[in-house]
MIMARLUM-58161 format. One record per residue: residue in three letters; x, y, z of N, C-alpha, C in turn; chain. Coordinates in nm, 2 decimals. Example, Ala and Ser with C-alpha at 12.3 -4.5 7.8 and 13.67 -1.06 7.14 Angstrom:
2
(selum ALA (1.32 -0.57 0.78) (1.23 -0.45 0.78) (1.32 -0.33 0.78) A);
(selum SER (1.28 -0.22 0.71) (1.37 -0.11 0.71) (1.29 0.00 0.79) A);
//
This chain:
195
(selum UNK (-2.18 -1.68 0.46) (-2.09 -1.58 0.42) (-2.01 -1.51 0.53) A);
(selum UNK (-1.88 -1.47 0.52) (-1.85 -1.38 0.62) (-1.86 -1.24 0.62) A);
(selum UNK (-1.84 -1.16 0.73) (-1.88 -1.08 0.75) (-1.86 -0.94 0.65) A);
(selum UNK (-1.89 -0.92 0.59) (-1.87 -0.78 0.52) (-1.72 -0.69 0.57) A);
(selum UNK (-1.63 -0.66 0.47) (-1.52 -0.56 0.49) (-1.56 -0.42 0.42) A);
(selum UNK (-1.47 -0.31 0.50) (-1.46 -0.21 0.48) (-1.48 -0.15 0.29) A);
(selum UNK (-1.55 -0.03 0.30) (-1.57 0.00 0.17) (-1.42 0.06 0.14) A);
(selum UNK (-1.29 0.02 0.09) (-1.22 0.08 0.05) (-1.19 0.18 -0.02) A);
(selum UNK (-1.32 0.22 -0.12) (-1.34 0.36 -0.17) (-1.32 0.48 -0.08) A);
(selum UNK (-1.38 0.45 0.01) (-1.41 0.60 0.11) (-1.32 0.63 0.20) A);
(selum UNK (-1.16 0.63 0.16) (-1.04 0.65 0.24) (-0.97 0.52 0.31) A);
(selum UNK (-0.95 0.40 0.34) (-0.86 0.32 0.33) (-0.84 0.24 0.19) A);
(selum UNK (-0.73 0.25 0.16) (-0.65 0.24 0.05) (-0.56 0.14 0.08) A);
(selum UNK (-0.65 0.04 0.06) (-0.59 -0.14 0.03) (-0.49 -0.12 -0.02) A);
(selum UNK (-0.53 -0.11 -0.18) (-0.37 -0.13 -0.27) (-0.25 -0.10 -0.22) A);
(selum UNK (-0.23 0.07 -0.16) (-0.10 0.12 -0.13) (-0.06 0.03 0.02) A);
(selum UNK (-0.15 0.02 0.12) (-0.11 -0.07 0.22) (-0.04 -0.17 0.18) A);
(selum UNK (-0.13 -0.25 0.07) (-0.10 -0.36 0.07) (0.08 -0.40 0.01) A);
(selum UNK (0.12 -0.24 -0.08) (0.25 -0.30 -0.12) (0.37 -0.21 -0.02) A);
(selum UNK (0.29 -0.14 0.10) (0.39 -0.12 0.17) (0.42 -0.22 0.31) A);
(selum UNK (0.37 -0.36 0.24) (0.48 -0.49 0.31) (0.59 -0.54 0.27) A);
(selum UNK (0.58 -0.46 0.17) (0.77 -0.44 0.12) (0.83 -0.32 0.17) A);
(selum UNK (0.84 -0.27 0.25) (0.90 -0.11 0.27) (1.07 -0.07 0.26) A);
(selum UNK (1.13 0.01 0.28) (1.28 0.02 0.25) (1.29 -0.01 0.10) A);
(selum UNK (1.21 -0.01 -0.02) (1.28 -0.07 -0.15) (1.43 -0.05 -0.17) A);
(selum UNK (1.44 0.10 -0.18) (1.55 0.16 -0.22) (1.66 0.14 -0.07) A);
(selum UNK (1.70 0.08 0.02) (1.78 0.06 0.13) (1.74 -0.09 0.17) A);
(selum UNK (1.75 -0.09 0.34) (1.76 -0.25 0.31) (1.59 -0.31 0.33) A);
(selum UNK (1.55 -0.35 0.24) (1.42 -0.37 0.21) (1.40 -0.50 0.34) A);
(selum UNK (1.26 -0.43 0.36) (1.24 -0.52 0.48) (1.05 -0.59 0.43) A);
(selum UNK (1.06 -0.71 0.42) (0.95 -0.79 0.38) (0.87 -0.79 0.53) A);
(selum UNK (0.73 -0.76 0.52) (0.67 -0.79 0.63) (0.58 -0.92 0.62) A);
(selum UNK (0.56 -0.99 0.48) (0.50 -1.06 0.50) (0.57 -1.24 0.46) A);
(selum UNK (0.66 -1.26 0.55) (0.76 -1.33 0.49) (0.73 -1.50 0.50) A);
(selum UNK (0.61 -1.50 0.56) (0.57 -1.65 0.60) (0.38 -1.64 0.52) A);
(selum UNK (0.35 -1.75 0.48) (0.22 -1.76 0.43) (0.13 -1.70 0.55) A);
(selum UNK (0.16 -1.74 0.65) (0.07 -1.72 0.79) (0.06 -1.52 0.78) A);
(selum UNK (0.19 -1.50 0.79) (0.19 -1.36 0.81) (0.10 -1.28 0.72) A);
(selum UNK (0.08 -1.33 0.56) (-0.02 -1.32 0.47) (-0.15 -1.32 0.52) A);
(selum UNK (-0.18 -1.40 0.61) (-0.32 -1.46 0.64) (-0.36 -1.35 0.75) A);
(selum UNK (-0.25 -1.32 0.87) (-0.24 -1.22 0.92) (-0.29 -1.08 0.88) A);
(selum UNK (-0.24 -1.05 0.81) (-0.25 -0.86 0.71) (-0.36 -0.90 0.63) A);
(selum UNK (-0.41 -1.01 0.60) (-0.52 -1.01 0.54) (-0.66 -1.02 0.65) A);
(selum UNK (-0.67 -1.06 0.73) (-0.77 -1.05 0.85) (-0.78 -0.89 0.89) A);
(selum UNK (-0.63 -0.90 0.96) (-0.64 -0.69 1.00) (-0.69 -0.66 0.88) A);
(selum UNK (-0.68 -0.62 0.76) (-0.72 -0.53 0.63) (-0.88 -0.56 0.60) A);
(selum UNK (-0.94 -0.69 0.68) (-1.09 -0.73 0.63) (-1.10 -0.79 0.56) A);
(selum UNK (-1.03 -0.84 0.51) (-0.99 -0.99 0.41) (-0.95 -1.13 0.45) A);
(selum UNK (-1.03 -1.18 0.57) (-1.02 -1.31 0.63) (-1.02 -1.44 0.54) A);
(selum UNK (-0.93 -1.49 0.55) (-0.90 -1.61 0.47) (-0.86 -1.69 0.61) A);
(selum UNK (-0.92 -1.83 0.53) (-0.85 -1.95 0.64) (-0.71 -2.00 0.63) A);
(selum UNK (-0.66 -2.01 0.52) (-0.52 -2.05 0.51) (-0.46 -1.99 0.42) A);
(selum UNK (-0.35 -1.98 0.39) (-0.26 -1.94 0.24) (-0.17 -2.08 0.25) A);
(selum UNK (-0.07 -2.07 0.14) (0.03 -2.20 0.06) (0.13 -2.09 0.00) A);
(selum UNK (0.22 -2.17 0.02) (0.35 -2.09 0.00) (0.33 -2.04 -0.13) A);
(selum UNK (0.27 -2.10 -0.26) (0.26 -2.07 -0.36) (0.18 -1.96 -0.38) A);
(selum UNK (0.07 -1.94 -0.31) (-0.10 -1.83 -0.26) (0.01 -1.71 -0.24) A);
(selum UNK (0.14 -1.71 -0.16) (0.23 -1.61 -0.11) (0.26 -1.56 -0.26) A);
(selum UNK (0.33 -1.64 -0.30) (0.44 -1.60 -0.41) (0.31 -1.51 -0.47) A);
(selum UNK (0.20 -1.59 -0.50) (0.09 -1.48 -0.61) (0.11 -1.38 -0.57) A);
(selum UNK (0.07 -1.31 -0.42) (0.00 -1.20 -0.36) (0.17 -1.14 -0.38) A);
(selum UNK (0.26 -1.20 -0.35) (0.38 -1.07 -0.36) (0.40 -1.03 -0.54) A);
(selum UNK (0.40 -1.13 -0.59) (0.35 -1.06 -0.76) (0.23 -0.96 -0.80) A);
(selum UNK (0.16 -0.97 -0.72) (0.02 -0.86 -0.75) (0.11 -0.72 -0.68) A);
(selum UNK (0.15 -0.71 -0.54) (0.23 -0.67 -0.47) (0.33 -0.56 -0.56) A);
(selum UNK (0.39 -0.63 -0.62) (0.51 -0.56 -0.67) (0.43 -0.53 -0.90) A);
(selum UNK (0.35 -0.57 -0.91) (0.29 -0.55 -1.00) (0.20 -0.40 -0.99) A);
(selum UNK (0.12 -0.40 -0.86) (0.05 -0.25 -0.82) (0.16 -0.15 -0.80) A);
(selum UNK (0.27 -0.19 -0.73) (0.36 -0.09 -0.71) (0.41 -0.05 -0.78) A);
(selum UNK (0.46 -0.12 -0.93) (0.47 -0.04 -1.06) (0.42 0.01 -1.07) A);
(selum UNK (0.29 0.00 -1.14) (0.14 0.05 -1.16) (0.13 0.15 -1.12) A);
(selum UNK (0.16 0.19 -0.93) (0.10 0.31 -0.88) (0.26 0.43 -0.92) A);
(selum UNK (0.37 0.39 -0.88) (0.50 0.46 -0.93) (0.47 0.50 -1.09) A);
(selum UNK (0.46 0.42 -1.15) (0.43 0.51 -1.27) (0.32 0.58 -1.26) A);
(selum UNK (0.23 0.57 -1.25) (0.13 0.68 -1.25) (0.10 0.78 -1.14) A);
(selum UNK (0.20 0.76 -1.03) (0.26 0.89 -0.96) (0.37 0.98 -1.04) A);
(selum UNK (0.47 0.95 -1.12) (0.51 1.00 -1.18) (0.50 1.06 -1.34) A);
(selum UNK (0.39 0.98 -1.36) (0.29 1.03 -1.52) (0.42 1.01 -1.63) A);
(selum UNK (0.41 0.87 -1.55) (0.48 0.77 -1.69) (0.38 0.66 -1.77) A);
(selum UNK (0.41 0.60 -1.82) (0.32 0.51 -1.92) (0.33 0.36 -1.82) A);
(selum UNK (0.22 0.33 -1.80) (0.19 0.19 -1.69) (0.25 0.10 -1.77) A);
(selum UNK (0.31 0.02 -1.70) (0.39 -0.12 -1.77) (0.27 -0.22 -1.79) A);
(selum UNK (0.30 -0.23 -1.89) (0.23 -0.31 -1.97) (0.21 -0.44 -1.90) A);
(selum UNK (0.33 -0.52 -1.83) (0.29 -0.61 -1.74) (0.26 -0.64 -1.62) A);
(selum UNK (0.26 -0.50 -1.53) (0.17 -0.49 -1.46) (0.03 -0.46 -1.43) A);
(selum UNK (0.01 -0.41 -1.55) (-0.16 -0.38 -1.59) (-0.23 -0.54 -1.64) A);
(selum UNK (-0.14 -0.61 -1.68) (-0.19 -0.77 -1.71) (-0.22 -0.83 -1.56) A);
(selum UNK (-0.08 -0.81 -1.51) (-0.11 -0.89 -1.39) (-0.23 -0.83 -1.29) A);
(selum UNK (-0.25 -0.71 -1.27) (-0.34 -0.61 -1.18) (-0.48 -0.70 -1.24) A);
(selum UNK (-0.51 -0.66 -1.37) (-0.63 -0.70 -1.41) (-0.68 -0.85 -1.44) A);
(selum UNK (-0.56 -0.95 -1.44) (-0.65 -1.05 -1.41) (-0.62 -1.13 -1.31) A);
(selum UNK (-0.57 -1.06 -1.18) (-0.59 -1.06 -1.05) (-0.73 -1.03 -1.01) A);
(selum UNK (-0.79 -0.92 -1.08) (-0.88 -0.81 -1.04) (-1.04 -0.93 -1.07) A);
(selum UNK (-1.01 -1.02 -1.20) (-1.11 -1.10 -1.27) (-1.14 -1.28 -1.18) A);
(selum UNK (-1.01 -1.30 -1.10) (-1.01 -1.44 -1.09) (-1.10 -1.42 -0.93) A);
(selum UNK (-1.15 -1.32 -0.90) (-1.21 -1.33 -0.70) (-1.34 -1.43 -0.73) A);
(selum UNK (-1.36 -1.41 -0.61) (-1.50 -1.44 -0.60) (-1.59 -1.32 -0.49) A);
(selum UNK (-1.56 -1.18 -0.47) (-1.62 -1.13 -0.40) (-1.73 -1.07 -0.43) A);
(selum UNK (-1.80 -1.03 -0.35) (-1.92 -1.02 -0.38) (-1.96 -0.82 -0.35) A);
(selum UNK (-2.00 -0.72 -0.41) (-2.06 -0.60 -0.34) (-2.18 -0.62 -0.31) A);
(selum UNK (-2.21 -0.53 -0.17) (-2.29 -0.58 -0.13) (-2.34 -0.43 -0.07) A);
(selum UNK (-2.48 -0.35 -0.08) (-2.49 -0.25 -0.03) (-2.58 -0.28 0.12) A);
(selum UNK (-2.50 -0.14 0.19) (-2.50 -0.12 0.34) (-2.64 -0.08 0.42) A);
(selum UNK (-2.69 -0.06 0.48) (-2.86 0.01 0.51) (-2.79 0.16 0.51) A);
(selum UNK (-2.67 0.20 0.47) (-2.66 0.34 0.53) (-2.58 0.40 0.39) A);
(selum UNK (-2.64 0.30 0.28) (-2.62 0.31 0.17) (-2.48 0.32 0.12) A);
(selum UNK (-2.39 0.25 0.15) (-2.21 0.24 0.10) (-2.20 0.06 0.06) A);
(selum UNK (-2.13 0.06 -0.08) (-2.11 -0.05 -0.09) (-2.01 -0.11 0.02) A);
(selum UNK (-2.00 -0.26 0.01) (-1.89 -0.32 0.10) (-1.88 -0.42 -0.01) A);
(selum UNK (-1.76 -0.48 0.04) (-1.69 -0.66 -0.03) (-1.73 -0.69 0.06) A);
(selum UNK (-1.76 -0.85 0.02) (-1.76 -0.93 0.07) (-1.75 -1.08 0.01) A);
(selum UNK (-1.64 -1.12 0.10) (-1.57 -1.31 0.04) (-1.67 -1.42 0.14) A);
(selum UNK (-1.73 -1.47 0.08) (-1.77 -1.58 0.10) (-1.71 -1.64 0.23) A);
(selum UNK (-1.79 -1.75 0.25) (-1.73 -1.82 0.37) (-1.59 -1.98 0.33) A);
(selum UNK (-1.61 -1.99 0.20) (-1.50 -2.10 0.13) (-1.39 -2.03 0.06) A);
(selum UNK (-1.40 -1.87 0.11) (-1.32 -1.80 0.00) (-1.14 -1.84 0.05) A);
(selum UNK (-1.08 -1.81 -0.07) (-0.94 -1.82 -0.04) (-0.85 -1.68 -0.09) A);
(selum UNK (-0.74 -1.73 -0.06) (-0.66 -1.59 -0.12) (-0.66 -1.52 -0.23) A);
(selum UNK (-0.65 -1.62 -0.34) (-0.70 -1.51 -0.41) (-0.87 -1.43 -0.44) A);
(selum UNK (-0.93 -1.48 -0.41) (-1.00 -1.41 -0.35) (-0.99 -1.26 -0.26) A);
(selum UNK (-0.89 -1.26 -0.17) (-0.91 -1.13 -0.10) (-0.84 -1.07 -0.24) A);
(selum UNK (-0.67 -1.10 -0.29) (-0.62 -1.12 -0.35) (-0.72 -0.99 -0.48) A);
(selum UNK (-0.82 -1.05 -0.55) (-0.89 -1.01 -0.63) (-0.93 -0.82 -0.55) A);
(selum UNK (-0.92 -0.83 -0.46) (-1.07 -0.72 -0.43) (-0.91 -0.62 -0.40) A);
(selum UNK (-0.81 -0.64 -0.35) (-0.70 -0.57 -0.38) (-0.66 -0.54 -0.50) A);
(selum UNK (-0.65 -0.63 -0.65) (-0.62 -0.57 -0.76) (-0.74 -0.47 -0.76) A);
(selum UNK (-0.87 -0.45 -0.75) (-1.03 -0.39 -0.77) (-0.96 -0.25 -0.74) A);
(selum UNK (-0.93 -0.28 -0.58) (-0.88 -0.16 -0.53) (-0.77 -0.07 -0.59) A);
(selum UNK (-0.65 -0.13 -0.64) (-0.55 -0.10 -0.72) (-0.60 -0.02 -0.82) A);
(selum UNK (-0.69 -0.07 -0.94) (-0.71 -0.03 -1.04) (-0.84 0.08 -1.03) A);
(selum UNK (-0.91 0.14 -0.92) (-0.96 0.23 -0.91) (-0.89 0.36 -0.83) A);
(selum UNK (-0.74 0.33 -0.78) (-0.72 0.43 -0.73) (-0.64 0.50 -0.88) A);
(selum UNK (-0.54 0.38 -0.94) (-0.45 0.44 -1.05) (-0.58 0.46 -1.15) A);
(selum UNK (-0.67 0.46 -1.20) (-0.77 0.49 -1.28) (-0.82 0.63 -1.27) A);
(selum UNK (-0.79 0.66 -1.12) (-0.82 0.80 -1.07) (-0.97 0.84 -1.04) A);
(selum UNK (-1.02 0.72 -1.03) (-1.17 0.74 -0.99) (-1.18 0.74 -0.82) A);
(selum UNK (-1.04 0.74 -0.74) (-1.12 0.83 -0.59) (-1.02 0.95 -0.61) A);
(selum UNK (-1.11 1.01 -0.51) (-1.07 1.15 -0.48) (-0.95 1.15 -0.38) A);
(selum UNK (-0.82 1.22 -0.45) (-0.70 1.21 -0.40) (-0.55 1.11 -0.50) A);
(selum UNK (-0.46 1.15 -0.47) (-0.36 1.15 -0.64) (-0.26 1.07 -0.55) A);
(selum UNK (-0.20 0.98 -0.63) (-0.12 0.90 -0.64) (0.00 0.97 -0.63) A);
(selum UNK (0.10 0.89 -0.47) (0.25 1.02 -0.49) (0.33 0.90 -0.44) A);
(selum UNK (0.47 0.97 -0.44) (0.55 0.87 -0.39) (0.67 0.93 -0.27) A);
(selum UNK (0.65 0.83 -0.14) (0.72 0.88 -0.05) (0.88 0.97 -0.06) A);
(selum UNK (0.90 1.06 -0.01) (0.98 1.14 -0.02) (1.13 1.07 -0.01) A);
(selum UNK (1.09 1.00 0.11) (1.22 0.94 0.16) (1.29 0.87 0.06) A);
(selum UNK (1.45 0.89 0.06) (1.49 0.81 -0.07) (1.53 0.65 -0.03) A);
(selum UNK (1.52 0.65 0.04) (1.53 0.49 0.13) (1.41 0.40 0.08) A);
(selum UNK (1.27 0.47 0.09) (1.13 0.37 0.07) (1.08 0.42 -0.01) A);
(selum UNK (1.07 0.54 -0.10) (1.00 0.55 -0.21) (0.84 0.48 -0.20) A);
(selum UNK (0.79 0.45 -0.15) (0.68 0.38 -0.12) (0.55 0.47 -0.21) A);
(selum UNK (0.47 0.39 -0.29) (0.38 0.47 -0.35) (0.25 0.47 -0.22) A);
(selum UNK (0.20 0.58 -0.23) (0.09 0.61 -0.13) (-0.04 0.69 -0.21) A);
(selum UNK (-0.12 0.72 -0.16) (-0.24 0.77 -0.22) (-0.28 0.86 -0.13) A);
(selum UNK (-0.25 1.02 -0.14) (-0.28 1.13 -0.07) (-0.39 1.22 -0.09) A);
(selum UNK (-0.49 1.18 0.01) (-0.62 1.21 0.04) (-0.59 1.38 0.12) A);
(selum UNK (-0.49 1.40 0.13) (-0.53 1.53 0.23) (-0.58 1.69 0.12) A);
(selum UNK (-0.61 1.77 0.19) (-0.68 1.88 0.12) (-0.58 1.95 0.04) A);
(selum UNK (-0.46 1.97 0.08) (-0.35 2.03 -0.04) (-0.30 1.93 -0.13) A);
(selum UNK (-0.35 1.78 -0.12) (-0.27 1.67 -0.19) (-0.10 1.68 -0.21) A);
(selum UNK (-0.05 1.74 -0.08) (0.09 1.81 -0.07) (0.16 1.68 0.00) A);
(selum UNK (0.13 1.59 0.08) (0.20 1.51 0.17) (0.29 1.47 0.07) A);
(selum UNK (0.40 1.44 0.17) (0.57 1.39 0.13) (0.56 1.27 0.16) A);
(selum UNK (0.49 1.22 0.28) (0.56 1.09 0.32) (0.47 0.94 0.33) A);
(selum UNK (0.51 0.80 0.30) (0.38 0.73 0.37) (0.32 0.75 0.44) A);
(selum UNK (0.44 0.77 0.54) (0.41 0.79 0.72) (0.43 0.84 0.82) A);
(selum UNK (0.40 0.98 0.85) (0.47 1.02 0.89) (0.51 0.94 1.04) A);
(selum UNK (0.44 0.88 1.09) (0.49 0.79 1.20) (0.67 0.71 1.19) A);
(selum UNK (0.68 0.72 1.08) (0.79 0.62 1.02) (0.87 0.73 0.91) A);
(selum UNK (0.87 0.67 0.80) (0.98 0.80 0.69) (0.96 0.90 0.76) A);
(selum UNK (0.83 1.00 0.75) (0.85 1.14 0.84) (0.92 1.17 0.93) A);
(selum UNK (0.92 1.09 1.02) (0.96 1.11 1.16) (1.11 1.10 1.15) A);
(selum UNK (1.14 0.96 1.08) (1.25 0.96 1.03) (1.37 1.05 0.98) A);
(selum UNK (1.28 1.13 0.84) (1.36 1.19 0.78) (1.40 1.35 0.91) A);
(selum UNK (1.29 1.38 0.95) (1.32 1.49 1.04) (1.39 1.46 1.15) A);
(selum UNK (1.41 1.38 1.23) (1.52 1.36 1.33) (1.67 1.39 1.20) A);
(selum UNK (1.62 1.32 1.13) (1.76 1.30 1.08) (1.81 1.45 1.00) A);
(selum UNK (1.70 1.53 0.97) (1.81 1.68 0.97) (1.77 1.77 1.09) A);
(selum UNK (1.73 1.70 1.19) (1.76 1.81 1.32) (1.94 1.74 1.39) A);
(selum UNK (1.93 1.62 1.37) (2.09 1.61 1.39) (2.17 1.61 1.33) A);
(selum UNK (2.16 1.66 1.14) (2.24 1.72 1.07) (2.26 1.85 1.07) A);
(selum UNK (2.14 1.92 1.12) (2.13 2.08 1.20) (2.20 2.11 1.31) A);
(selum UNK (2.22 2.01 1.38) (2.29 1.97 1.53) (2.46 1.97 1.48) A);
(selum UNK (2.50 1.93 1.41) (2.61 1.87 1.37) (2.70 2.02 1.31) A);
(selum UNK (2.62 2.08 1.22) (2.65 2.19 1.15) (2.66 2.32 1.31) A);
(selum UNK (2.60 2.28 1.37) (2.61 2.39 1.45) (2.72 2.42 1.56) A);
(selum UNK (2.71 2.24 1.55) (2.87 2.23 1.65) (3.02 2.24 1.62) A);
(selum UNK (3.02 2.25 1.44) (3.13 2.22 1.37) (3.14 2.45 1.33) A);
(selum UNK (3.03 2.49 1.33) (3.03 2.61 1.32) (3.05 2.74 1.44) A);
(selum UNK (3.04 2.64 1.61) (3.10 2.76 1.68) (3.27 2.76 1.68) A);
(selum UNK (3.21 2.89 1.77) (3.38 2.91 1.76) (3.44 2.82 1.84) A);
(selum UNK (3.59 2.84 1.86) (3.66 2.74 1.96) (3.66 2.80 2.10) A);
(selum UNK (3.64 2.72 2.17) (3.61 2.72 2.31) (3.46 2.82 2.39) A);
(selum UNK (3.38 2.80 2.28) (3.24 2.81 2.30) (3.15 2.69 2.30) A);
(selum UNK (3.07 2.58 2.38) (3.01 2.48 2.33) (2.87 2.52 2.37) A);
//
């Protein structure tokens, strides 16, 4: 078997990671996982070690992908879940082979086998998906502020107030960008021959 991954329950949040390898939806969308390898890649970092993917293994995982990210958009906005992304979520969620497995320090973990393949990790991501939009962890489904990436996220913080994926990224983002539209206003507002 290989080695046990992270209990996803207890604050990393697979699912929403996993569909912000699409980021920009709303501007120019940038795919981060654009080669099967790159797949195999984000699946190792995330704890989901797989030996290979196939271009077709891709195509699945970006349909689960863009199926949760319905899933989580609508039920950040407390609309009615699409009916075919709850298909696809759940019998993504049914085809794994992973195993729970409890910890000596008493926390479940997943864990994929040592023949496991993508869908396999594949599986324990829909798992993840369908327990955050279910609402069984603590912390609410929102969607990034930025109108560029809309990115569904899962906000764990104490006011459940956050705006942004990231603030490393949209955040940062959006605030440069009205301190030089505060910049701009201020230079078009002195007088003449004051700079």
């Amino acid at each position: 078997m290989r080695a046990a991954f992270p209990d996803f329950r207890l604050g990393n949040v697979l699912a929403t990671s996993f569909t912000g390898t699409l980021s920009e939806r709303h501007g120019d969308a940038v795919e981060r996982i654009p080669t099967p390898q790159r797949l195999v890649d984000w699946l190792v970092v995330n704890g989901l070690a797989v030996d290979s993917c196939t271009t077709a293994q891709l195509e699945l995982a970006r349909e689960l992908r863009e199926a949760i990210h319905a899933a989580a958009t609508a039920s950040a906005i407390h609309e009615a879940l699409p009916a075919a992304a709850v298909r696809i979520i759940n019998d993504f969620s049914v085809r794994g082979r992973a195993s729970a497995v409890l910890t000596p320090e008493g926390n479940r973990q997943w864990r994929l086998g040592s023949d496991s393949c993508v869908e396999d990790a594949l599986s324990v991501i829909a798992a993840d998906a369908i327990s955050i939009i279910a609402g069984e962890r603590d912390g609410k489904l929102a969607l990034c502020a930025s109108p560029t990436c809309r990115a569904a996220f899962f906000d764990t913080s104490r006011s459940r107030s956050r705006r942004w994926c990231d603030m490393n990224t949209c955040g940062n983002r959006e605030k440069k960008a009205r301190f030089h539209a505060n910049q701009r206003k201020k230079r078009t507002a002195a007088p003449a021959g004051v700079s």
